[in-house]
N, C-alpha and C positions, 0 to 999 in steps of 0.2 A: 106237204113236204116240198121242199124248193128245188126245180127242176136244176140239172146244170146250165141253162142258157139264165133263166133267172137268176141264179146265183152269182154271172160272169156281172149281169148287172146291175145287181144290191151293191156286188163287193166294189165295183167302181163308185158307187154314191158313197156308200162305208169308209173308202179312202180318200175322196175329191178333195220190205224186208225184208228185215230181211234175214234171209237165209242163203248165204253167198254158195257157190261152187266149192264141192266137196274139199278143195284145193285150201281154198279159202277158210273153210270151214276147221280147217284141221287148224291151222294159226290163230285159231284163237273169234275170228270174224263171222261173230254169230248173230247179226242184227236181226228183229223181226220191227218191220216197220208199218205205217200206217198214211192209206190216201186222206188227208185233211177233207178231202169233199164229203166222207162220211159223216164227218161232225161241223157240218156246214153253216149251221146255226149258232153253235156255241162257239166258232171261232170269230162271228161278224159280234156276239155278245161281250165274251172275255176272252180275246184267243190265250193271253199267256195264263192263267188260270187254266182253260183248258188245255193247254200242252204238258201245264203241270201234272195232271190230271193223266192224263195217256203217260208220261214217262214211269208217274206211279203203277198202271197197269203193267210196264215192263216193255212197252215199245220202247227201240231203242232211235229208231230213225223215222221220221215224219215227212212226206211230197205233200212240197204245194200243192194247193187246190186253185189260185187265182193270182193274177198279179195287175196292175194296172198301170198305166202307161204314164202317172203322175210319179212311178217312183217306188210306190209302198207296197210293202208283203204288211197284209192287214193291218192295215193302218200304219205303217211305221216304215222310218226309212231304210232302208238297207242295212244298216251300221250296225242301230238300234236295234231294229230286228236280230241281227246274227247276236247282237251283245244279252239281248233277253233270252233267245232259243239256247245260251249257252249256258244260263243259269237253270234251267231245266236239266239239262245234259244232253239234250237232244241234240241232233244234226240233222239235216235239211240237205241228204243228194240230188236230191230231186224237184222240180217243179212243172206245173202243167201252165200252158201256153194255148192261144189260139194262132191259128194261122190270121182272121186279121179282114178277110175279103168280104164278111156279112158287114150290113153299116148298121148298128142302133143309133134310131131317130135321126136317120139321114146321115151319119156322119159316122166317120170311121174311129173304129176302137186304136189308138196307143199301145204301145206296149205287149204290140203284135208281131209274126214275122213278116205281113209285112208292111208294118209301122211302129216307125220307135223303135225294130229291131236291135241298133247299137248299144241303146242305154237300155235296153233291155237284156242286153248278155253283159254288160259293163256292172247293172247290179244284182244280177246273180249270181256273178263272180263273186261280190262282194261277202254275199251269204253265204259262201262258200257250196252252190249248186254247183255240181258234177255233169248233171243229165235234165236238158233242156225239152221240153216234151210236150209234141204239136198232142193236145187233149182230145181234140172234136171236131168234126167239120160241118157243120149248120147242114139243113138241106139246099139251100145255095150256094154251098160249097164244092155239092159232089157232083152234080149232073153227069154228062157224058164219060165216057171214057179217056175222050181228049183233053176235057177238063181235068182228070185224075194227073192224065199227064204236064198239064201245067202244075198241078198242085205238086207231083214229084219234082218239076225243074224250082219250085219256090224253096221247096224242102234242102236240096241240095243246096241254093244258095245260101238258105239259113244256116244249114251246118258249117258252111263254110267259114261262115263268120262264128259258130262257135266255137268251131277249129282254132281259133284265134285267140281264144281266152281259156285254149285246153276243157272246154266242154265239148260233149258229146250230146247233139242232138237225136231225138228218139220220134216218132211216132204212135200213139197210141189209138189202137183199135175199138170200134164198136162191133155190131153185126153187119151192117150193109157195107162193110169194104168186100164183103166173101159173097154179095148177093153178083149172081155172072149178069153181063153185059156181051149181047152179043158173043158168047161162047168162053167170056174170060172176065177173070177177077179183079177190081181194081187193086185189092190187097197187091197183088201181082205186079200192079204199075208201082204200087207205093214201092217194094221188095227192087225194083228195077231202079233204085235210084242207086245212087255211088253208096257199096255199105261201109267204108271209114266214115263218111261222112253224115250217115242217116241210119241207126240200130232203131230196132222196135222196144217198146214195152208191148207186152202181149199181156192181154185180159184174157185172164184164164179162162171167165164163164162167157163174154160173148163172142169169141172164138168157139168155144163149145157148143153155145148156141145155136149156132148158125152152122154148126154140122162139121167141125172141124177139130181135127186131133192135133193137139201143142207137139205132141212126141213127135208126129210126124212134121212137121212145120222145123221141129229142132234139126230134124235128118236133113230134111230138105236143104235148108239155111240152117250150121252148124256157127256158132258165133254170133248168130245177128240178134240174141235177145238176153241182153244184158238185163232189164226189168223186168219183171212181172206184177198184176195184179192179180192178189189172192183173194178171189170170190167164190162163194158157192150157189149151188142151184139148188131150188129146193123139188123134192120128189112129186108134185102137180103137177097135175095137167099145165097149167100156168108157165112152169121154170122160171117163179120169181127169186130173187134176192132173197140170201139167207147165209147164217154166220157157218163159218168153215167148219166141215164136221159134220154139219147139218142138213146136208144136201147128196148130191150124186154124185158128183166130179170124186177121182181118183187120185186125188193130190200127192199118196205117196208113188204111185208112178209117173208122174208128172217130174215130182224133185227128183226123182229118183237118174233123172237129164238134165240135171239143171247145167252139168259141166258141159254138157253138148251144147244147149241154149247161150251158154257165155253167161250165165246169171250173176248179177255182181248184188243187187236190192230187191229184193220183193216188197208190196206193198197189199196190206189188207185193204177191201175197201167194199163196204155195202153202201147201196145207193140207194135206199130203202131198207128200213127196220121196222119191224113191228112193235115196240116200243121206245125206251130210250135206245138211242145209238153208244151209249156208255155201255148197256149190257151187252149188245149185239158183239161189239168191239171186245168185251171182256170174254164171252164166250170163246170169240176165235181164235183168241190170243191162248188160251187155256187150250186149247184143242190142239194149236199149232206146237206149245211148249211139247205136250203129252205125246204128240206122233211125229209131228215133222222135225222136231230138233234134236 
């Protein structure tokens, strides 16, 4: 199965939901959406086949999984892209980003925040992305705590300039942002940056993983998590990946805050499946209609 650091760079050779706030929800704005990096193979294969494909299971919103600094959301240029995702009926608020500071093969990635940032919010605008979304940070991204704090002053500059093209820049979590450094969390530093200008997407399971309650986090910071991903744990000893429903997590008290979180997309998303990611994805989608909508 193709890691996400693998994936960031096939997808560069390859190119060279939701469930809004109860508010929302009442108007009619009932998207259940899906992280593309689930189906990470079949997008570098056929991606529009494959979006046809997810729009038939009833997703109605899809996040990027990659984008590269030549321009193209899998393979295709902006334009093109938004003009085929529309024959689907899909929409695309979302896209995952890297911050930009790890080099493959000595040289630095494009179409990062930071490089190629400009035309990097110039054609996700184009796609009509909403929510711009630092995905990962290498393990030479994270080191100290003072590095966390350069990575918050990057973050804030990136929003700024998404500010500019009316996107909203977001941060998304693994488990070592909640691992303490000298008595304190970097989540904590990331949370410390300007929040008009930097909202989180919060992954439901490695938040939970790493020993963390979402309900609490929504108290805490009231507004700052407009996204989610929606993943489950499974009951092993392990707490691997497994489709929504089928695991531990408590997801109807979870939505049950989504208007405290500021939830505007949720996004499914297994990063591991035990056979095809077409059932995985079908399951959850079935589970989420049945309980959570």
């Amino acid at each position: 199965m193709t890691s996400r650091r693998s994936f960031v760079k096939s997808a560069a050779l390859f190119s060279a939901g939701v469930l809004t706030s109860p508010a929302l929800f009442a108007k009619g704005q009932t998207d259940i959406g899906l992280q593309l990096y689930t189906l990470r193979d079949a997008m570098q294969k056929d991606p529009m086949g494959t979006l046809a494909r997810v729009a038939k299971m009833g997703y109605t919103t899809v996040e990027g999984a990659t984008y590269t600094g030549s321009g193209l959301f899998y393979g295709m240029a902006p334009a093109a892209f938004a003009k085929e995702l529309k024959k689907t009926g899909l929409t695309m608020p979302s896209s995952h980003y890297r911050l930009g500071e790890e080099l493959y093969e000595g040289k630095v990635t494009e179409g990062t925040m930071l490089h190629g940032w400009d035309k990097a919010v110039d054609d996700a605008a184009q796609v009509g992305v909403k929510y711009m979304v630092c995905a990962y940070l290498s393990e030479s991204e994270r080191g100290s705590l003072d590095h966390y704090k350069y990575v918050a002053d990057q973050l804030n500059k990136a929003g700024e300039r998404c500010k500019k093209a009316g996107i909203q820049l977001c941060y998304h979590n693994h488990d070592f942002e909640f691992m303490a450094q000298d008595g304190k969390m970097p989540y904590d530093l990331l949370l410390a940056t300007d929040k008009e200008l930097v909202k989180m997407e919060l992954d439901l399971y490695w938040a939970t993983k790493a020993g963390q309650d979402p309900v609490a986090l929504f108290k805490k910071h009231p507004g700052r998590f407009p996204l989610w991903h929606v993943k489950d744990m499974d009951k092993t000893p392990a707490r691997n990946f497994t489709e929504v429903g089928n695991g531990s997590i408590d997801f109807k008290r979870i939505f049950a805050q989504s208007k405290l979180s500021g939830l505007k997309y949720f996004f499914v998303e297994q990063d591991q499946t035990p056979g095809s990611p077409f059932d995985s994805i079908q399951k959850s989608i079935t589970h989420i209609k049945r309980t959570l909508v």
